[in-house]
N, C-alpha and C positions, 0 to 999 in steps of 0.2 A: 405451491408458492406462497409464502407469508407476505400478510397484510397488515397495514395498518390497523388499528380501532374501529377508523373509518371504511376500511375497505378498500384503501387504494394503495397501491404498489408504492413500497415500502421504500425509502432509501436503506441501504446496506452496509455496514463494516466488515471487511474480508479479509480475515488471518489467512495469507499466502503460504505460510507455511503448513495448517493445517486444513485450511478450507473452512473452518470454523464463522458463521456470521452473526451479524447480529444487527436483525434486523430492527430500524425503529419502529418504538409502539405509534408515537404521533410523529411525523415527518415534519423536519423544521419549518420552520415560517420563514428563515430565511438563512441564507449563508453567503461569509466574506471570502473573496479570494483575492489576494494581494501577490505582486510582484517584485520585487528590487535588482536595477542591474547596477552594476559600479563603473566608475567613470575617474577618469586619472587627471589631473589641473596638470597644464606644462606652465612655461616660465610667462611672468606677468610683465615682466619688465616693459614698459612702456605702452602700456593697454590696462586698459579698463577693465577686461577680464580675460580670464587665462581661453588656452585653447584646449579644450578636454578631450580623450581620447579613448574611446570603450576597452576596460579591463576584464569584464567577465560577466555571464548574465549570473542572476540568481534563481532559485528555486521558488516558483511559487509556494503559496501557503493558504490552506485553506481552516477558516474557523468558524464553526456552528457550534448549534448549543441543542442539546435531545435531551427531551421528556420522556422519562416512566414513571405509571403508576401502576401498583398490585392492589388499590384499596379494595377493590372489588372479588380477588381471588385471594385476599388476605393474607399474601406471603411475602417474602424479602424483596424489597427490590433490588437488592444486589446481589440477589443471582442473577438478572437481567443484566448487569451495567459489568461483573466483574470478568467474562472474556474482553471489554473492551480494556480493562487495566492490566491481564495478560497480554495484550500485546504491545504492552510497552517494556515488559520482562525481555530478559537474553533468553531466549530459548534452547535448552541444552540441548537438544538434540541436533542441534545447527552449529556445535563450536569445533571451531577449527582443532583436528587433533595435532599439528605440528605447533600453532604457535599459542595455543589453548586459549583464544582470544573467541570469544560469541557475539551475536549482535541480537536486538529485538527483531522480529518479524517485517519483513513490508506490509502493507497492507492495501488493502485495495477501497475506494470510497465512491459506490455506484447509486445514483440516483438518475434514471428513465435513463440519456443519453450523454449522459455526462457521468465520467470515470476518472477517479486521479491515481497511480498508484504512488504514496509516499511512506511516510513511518510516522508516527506518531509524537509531535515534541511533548506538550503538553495536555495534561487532562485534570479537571476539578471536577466534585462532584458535591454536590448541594444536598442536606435531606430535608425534605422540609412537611412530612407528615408520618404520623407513627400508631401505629396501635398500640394499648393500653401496657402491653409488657416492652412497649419502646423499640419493638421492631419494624424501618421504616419501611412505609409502602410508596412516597412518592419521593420521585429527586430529578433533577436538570444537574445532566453532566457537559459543560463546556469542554470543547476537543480542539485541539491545533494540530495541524500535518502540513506535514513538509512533503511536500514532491520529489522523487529519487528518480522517477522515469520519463523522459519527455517521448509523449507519443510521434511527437514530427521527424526525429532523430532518425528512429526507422521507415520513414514512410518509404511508397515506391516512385523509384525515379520513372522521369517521363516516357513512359511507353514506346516514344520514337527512337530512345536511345538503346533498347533490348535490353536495360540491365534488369529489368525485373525488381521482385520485390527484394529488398537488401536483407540478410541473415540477423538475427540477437545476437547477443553470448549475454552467458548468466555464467557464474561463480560457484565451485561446487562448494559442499559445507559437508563435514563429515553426516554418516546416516542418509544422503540422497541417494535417493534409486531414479535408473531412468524411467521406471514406469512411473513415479509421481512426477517428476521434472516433467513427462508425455501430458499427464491429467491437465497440469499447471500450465503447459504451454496450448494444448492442443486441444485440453479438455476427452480426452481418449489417451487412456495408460496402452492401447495395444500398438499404438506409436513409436513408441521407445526404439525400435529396430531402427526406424529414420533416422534420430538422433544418434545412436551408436553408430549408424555407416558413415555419418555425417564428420564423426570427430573419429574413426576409426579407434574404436575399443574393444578390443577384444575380447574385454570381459568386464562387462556390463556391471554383474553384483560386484564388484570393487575397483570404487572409482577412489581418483585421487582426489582428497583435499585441497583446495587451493589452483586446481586447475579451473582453467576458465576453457568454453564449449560451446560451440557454435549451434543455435537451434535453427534448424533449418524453415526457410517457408514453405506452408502448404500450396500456395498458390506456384 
């Protein structure tokens, strides 16, 4: 498992599509997570203020800021920093072959017990130390992510009711195999037969684009 500089368990960035991470060299000092829900004004006519009425929540957003240095192993640092700038690319091996539209990566952002999975809005990246032929070894990359999954959404209903844990669905995207969709959900490609009895497929190596697929729970 990768460590920090210091030796302590690293926060993580996770390209869900490849499994690719990247983990931090020094673990932030701190990070923001912000919320916004939206709110409707009705008619004010004779009051003081309108009576508002919940329109939609919004997506959290989480922003930190991560350090690397290579002064020490005197190499690029941006081979360190550039999977996190792929995963804000479309990734072709994810585009829809009907409507040829692609999207960037979700990603996953793991530090101890806290996990978000969103996508990536924004990213800067600073250089601010170089060796002599002006190749930088040290930079602070500022990151912004948006949330796409809310964990509560799927949670299990209350035990007394028997419905058990409630099913996902995910989106297929040209190039998915059930045995990575297995790894991805289950962390075990040898899974995939669940998922195929689950959404009845007959055949497995050629799924359709644009269907959506129920992954079943383990529990």
């Amino acid at each position: 498992m990768p460590t920090t500089r210091g030796g302590l368990e690293p926060a993580l960035v996770i390209n869900k599509n490849t499994h690719e991470q990247v983990a931090c060299m020094f673990n932030p000092f701190e990070y923001t997570i912000t919320k916004r829900n939206e709110y409707e004004p009705g008619k004010t006519k004779g009051k003081n203020i309108p009576k508002i009425s919940f329109k939609q929540g919004g997506a959290q957003m989480l922003r930190l800021r991560l350090f690397f240095d290579t002064y020490t192993e005197q190499t690029d640092v941006r081979e360190l920093t550039a999977p996190l700038w792929q995963m804000m690319m479309i990734d072709p091996d994810r585009v829809n072959s009907t409507t040829g539209k692609g999207e960037p990566p979700h990603v996953l952002f793991r530090w101890g017990r806290f996990e978000l999975e969103a996508v990536i809005t924004d990213i800067s990246q600073k250089m601010s130390l170089f060796l002599k032929d002006g190749t930088p070894v040290r930079t602070v990359v500022d990151i912004s992510l948006q949330q796409v999954a809310d964990e509560n959404e799927h949670a299990g209903q209350n035990p007394t009711s028997g419905g058990g844990v409630a099913p996902r669905t995910r989106t297929l995207y040209s190039g998915d195999r059930l045995d990575l969709i297995a790894w991805e959900e289950y962390e075990d490609s040898t899974l995939w037969r669940r998922i195929a009895a689950a959404n009845d497929l007959l055949d497995p190596l050629h799924l359709k684009p644009g269907q959506n697929i129920v992954i079943p729970p383990l529990e």
